[in-house]
LUMBA-685742 format. One record per residue (C-alpha): y, z, x; residue number from 1. Coordinates in Angstrom, 1 decimal. Layout:
residues N
{atom {Y; Z; X}; NUM}
...
END
This chain:
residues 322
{atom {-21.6; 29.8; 86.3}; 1}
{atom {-24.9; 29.6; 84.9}; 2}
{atom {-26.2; 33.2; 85.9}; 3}
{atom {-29.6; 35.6; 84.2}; 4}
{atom {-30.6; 32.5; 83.0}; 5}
{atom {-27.8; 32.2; 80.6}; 6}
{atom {-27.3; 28.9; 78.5}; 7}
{atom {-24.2; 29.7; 76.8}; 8}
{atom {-21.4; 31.7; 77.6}; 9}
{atom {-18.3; 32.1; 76.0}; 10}
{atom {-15.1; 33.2; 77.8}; 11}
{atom {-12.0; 34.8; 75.8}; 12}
{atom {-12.2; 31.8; 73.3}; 13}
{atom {-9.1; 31.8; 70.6}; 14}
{atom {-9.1; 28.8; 67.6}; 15}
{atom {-5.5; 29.4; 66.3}; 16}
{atom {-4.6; 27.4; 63.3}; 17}
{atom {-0.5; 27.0; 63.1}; 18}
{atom {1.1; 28.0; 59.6}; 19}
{atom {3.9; 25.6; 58.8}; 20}
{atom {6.8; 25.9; 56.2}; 21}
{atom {10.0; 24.0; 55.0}; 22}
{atom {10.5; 20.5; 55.0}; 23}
{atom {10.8; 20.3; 58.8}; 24}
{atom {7.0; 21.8; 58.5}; 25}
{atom {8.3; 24.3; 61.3}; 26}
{atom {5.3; 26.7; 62.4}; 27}
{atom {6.1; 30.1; 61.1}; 28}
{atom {2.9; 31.5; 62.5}; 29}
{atom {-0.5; 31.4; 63.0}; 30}
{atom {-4.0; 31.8; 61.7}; 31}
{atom {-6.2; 33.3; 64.5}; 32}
{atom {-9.3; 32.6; 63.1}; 33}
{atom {-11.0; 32.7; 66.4}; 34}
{atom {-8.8; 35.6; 68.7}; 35}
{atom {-10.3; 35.7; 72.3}; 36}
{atom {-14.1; 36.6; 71.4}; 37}
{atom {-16.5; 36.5; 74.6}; 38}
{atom {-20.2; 36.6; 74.7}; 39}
{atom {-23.1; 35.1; 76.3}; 40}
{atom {-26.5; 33.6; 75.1}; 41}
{atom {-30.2; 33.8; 77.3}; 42}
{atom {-31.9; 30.4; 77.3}; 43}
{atom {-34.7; 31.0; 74.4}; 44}
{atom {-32.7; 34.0; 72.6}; 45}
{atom {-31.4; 34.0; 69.7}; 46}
{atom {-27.6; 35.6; 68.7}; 47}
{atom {-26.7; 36.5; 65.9}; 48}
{atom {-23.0; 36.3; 65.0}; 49}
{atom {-22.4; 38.3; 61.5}; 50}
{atom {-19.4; 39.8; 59.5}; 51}
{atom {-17.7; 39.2; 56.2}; 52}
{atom {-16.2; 35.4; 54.6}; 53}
{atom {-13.0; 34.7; 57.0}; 54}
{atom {-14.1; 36.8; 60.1}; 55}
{atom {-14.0; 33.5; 61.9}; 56}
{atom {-18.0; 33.1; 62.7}; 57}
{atom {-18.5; 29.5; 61.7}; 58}
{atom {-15.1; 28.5; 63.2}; 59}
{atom {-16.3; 29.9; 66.4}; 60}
{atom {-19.2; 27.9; 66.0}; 61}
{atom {-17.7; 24.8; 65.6}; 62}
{atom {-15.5; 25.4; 68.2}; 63}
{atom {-18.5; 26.1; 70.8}; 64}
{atom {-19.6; 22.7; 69.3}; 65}
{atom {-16.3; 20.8; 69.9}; 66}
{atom {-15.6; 19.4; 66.4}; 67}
{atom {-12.8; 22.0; 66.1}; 68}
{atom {-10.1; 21.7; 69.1}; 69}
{atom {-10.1; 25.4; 70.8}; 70}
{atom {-6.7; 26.7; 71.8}; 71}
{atom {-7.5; 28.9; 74.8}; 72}
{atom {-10.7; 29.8; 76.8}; 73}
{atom {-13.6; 28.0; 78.4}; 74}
{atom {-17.2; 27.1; 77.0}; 75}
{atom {-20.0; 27.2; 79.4}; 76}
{atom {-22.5; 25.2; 78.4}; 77}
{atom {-25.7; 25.4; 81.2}; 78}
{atom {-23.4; 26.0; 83.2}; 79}
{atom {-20.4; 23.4; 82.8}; 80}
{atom {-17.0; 24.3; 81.0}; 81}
{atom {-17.4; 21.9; 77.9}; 82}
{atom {-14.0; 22.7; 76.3}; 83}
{atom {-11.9; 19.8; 78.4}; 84}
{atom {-14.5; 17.2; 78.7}; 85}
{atom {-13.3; 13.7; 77.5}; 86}
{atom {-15.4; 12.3; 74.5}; 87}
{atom {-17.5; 10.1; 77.3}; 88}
{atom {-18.3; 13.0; 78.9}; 89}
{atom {-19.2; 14.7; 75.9}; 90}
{atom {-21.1; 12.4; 74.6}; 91}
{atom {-24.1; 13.0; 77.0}; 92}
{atom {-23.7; 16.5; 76.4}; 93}
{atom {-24.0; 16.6; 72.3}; 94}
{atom {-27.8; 15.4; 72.4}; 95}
{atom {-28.5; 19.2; 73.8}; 96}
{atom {-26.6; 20.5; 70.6}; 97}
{atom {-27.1; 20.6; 67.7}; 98}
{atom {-26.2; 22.1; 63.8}; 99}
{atom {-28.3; 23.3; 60.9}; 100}
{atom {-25.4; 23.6; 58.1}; 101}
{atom {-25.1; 25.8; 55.3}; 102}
{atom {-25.2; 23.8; 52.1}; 103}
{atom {-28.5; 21.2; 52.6}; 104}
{atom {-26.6; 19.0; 49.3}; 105}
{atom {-23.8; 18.4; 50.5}; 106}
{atom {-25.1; 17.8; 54.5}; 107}
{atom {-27.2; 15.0; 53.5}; 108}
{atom {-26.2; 11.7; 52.9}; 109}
{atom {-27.2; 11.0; 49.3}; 110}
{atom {-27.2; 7.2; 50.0}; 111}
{atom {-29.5; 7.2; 53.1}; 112}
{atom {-33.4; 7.6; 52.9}; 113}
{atom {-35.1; 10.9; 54.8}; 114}
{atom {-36.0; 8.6; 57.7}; 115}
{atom {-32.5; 6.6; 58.4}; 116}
{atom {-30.8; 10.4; 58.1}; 117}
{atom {-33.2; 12.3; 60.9}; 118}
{atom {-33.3; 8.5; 62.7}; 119}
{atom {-29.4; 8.0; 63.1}; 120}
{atom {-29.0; 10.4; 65.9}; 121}
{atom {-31.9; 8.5; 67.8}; 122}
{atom {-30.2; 5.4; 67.0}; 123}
{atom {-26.6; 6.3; 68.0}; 124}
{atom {-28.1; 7.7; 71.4}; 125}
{atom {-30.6; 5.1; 71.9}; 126}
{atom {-33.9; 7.2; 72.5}; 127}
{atom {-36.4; 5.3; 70.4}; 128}
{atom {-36.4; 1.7; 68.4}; 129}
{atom {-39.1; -0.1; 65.9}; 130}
{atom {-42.4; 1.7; 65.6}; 131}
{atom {-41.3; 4.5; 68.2}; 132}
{atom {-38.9; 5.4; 66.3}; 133}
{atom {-40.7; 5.8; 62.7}; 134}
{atom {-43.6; 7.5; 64.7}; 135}
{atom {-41.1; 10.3; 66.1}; 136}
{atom {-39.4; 10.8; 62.3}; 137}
{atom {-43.0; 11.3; 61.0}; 138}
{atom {-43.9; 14.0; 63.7}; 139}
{atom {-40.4; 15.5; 62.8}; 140}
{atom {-41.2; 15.9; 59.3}; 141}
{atom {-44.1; 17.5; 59.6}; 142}
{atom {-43.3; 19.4; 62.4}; 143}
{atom {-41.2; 21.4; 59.5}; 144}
{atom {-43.7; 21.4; 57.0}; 145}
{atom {-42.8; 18.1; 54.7}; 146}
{atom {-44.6; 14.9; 54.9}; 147}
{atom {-44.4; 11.5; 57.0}; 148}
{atom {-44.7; 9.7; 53.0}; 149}
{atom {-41.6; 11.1; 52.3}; 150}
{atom {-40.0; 8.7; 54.7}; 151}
{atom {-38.4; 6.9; 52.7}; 152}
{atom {-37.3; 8.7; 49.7}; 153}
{atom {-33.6; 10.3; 49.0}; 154}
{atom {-32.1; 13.9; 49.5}; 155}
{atom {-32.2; 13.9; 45.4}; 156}
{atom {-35.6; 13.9; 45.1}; 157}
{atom {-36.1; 17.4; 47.0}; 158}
{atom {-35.5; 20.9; 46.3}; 159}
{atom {-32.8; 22.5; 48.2}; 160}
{atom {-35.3; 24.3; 50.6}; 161}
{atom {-37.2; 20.7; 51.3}; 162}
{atom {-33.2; 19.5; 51.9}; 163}
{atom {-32.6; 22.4; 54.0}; 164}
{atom {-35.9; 21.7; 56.3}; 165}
{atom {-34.3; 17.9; 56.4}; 166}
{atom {-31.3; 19.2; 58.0}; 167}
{atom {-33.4; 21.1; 60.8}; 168}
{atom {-35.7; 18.1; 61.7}; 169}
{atom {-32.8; 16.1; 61.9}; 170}
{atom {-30.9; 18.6; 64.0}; 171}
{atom {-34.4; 18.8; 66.2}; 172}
{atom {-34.6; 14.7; 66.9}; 173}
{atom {-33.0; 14.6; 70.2}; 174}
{atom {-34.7; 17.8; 71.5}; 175}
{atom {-31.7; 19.8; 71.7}; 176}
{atom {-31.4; 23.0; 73.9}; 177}
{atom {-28.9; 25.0; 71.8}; 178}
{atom {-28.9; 24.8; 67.9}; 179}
{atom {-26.0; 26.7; 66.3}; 180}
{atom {-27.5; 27.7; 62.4}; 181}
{atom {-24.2; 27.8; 60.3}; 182}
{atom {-25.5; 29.9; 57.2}; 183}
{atom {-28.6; 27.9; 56.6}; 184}
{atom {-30.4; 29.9; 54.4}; 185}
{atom {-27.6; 31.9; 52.1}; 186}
{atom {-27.4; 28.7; 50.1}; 187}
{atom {-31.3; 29.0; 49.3}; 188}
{atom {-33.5; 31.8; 46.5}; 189}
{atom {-35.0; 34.9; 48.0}; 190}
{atom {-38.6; 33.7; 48.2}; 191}
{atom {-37.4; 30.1; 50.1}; 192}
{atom {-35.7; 31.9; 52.9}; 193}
{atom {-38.4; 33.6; 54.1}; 194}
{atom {-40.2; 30.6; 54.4}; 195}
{atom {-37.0; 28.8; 56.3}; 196}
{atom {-36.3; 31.6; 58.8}; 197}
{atom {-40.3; 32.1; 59.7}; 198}
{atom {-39.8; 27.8; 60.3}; 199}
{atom {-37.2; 28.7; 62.8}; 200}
{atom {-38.9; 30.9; 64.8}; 201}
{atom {-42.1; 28.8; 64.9}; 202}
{atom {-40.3; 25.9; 66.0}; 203}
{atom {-38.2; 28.1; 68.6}; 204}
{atom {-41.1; 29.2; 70.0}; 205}
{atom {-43.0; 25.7; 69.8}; 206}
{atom {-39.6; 23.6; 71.4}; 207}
{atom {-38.2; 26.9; 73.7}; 208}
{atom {-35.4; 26.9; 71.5}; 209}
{atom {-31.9; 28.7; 71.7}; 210}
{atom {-30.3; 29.5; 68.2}; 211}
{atom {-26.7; 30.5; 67.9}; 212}
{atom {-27.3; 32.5; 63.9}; 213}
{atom {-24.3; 32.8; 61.8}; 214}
{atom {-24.9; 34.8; 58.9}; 215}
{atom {-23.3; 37.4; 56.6}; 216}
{atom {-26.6; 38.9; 55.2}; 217}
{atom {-27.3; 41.5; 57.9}; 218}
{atom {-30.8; 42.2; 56.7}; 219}
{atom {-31.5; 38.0; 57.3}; 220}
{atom {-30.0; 38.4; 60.9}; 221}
{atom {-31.8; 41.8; 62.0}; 222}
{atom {-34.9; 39.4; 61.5}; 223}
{atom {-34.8; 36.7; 63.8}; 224}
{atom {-32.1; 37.7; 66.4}; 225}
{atom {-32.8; 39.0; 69.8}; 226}
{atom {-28.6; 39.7; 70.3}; 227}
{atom {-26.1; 40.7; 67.4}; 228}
{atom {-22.7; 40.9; 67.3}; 229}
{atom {-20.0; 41.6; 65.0}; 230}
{atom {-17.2; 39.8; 63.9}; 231}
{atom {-14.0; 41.3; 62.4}; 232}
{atom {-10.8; 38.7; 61.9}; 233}
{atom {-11.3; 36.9; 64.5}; 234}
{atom {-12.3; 39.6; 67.5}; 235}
{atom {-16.0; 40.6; 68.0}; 236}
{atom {-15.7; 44.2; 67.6}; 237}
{atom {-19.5; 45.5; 68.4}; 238}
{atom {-22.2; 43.8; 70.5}; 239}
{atom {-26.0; 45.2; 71.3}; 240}
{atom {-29.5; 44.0; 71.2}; 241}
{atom {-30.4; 43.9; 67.9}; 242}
{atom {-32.8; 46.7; 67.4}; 243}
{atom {-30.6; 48.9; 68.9}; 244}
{atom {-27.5; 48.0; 67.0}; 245}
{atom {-29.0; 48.6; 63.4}; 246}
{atom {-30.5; 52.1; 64.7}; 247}
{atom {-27.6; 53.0; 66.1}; 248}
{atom {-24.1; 51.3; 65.1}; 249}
{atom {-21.1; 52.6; 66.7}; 250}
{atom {-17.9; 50.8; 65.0}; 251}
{atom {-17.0; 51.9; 61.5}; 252}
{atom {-17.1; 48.3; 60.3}; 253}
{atom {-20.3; 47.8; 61.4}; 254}
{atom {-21.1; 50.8; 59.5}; 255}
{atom {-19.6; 49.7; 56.7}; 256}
{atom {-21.9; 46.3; 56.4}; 257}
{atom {-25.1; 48.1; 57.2}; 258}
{atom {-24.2; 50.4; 54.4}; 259}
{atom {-24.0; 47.8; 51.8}; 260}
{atom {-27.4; 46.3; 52.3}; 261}
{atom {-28.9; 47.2; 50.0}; 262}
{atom {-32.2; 50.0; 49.5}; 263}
{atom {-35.5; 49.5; 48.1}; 264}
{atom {-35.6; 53.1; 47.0}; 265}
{atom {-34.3; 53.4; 43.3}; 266}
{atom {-34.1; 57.2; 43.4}; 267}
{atom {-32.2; 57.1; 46.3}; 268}
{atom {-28.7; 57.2; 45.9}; 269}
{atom {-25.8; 56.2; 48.0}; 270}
{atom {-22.7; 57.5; 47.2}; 271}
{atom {-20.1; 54.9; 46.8}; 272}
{atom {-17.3; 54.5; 48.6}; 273}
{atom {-13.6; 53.2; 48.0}; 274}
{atom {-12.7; 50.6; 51.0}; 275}
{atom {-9.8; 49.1; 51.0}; 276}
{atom {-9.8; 45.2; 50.6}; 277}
{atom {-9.6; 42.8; 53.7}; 278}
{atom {-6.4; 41.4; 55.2}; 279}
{atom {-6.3; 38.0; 56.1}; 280}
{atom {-6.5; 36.3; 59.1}; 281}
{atom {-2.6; 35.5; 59.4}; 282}
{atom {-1.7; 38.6; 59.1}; 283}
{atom {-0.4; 40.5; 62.3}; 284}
{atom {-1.0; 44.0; 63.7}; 285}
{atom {-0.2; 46.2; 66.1}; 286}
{atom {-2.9; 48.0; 66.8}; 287}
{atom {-6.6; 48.0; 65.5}; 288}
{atom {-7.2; 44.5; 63.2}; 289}
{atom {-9.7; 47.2; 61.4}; 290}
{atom {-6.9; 49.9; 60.8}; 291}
{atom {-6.0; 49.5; 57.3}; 292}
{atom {-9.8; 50.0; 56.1}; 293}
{atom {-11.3; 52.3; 59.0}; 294}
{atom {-11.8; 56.2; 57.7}; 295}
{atom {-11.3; 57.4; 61.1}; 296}
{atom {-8.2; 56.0; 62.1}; 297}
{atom {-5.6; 57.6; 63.4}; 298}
{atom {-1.5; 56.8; 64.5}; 299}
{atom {-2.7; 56.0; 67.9}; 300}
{atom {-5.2; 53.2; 66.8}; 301}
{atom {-2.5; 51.7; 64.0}; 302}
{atom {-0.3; 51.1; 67.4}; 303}
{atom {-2.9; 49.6; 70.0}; 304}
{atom {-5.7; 47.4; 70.0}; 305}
{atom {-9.2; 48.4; 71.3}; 306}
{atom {-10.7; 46.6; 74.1}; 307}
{atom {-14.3; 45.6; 74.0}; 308}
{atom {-16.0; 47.9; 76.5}; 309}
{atom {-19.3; 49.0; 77.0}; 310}
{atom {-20.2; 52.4; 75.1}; 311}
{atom {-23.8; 52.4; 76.3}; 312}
{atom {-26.1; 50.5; 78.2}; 313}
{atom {-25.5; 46.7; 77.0}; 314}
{atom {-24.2; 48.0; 73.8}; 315}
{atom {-20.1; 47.5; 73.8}; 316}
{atom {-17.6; 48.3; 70.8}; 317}
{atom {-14.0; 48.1; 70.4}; 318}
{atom {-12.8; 51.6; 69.0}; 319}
{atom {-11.0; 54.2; 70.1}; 320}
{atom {-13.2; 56.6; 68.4}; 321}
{atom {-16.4; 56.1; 69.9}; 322}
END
């Protein structure tokens, strides 16, 4: 299964959350927070999954990462279904993935120093003891630009960029293949991300790293991704390379994000538009999950959903009107 050299691949996933009323706590519904999304991820790429709060992104995520139970679809994970492996069998497969997460205060231990946090993972999977094991978290922490003094201090004593570089050289101890960045630099100022996401591509190109992005900032993810694609209540409703997709974007909601980044050019004025707000994830349609915002929609779209097919060469969308 693992074919093009492909590391991850993701096959008509769905993450369905059960909505439960009454006191018998009968399920009235569901929350499809992740609705039968399929993509695929080159070894030493990285994909960039983006769309508004709710769209299901970091859910996906988590799922790929089995701390969220999936309800449907298969995981491939160099090349082995991961999705109904028993925690024994998963345990030899979590040391080639790993998670940068997006608030770096609330993802460290306050009560552990900078060297038992980034040396618990080597501990729990037994890769190095004693003066091995200080010797790797030294390397680690100045593989991302801090110290090896710093050893033994605690998350309070950093800024929330140091904390943030904390959480990648602990995510980076056991040598992981895929890392899956939930967010990590929307918690941080302007002039600290650019520092963060310039670490991450040094270090993918130093460790041959594959990074799973999940952002909402388009401008952050048309930076560092190779592969972007678009998420929209659950479905992923565009796809492309990434140059290609922010020249040329074919759904109207990608449209709609790329028009809200905004300009450098203060006499250049965008005219503003009404959209309508978002519907939540538990709410069913029809048709197009995008209907009830899309300018172009029409009666045939309100009443059928649009697959994901491919508009162009390795570009795909999911419209009607493309």
């Amino acid at each position: 299964m693992n074919d093009n050299n492909t590391l991850l691949k993701v096959e008509n996933l769905k993450t369905w959350f059960p909505i439960k009323k009454g006191l018998l706590r009968k399920t009235v519904g569901y929350v499809r927070a992740v609705d039968d999304i399929s993509f695929q991820i080159p070894a030493g790429n990285t994909f960039g999954l983006v769309g508004e709060s709710g769209s299901g992104k970091t859910t996906a995520a988590r799922t790929i990462a089995r701390l969220i139970p999936a309800t449907a679809g298969r995981v491939y994970f160099d090349g082995k279904n991961i999705l109904p492996l028993r925690q024994s069998e998963l345990r030899k497969i979590r040391k080639d993935i790993s998670i940068v997460f997006q608030d770096p205060y609330s993802s460290l231990n306050p009560r552990m120093t900078i060297g038992s946090i980034i040396a618990e993972p080597l501990k729990v999977h037994k890769i190095a003891a004693g003066s091995e094991l200080i010797g790797r978290i030294a390397i680690l922490l100045e593989k991302v630009g801090l110290s090896a003094s710093h050893i033994n201090r605690y998350p309070h004593e950093f800024s929330g960029g140091q904390r943030q570089r904390i959480g990648i050289a602990r995510a980076l101890a056991l040598e992981p293949k895929l890392v899956i960045c939930d967010e990590p630099v929307s918690a941080l100022d302007v002039s600290i991300q650019s520092q963060i996401l310039n670490l991450l591509k040094d270090l993918q190109e130093q460790f041959s790293l594959t990074y799973l992005f999940i952002a909402h900032d388009l401008s952050v993810v048309e930076f560092i991704s190779d592969i972007v694609a678009v998420m929209y209540l659950g479905k992923i409703v565009e796809i492309a390379q990434a140059s290609v997709l922010y020249e040329n974007p074919l759904h109207p909601y990608t449209k709609l994000l790329l028009s809200a980044i905004p300009k450098p050019v203060p006499e250049r004025k965008k005219p503003s538009e009404s959209v309508p707000a978002a519907v939540s994830a538990a709410e069913t349609c029809a048709g197009c999950p995008f209907f009830g915002r899309c300018p172009i929609g029409d009666d045939f779209c309100s009443k059928n959903v649009p697959p994901l097919e491919e508009k162009a060469t390795g570009h795909k969308t999911a419209c009607f009107k493309v």
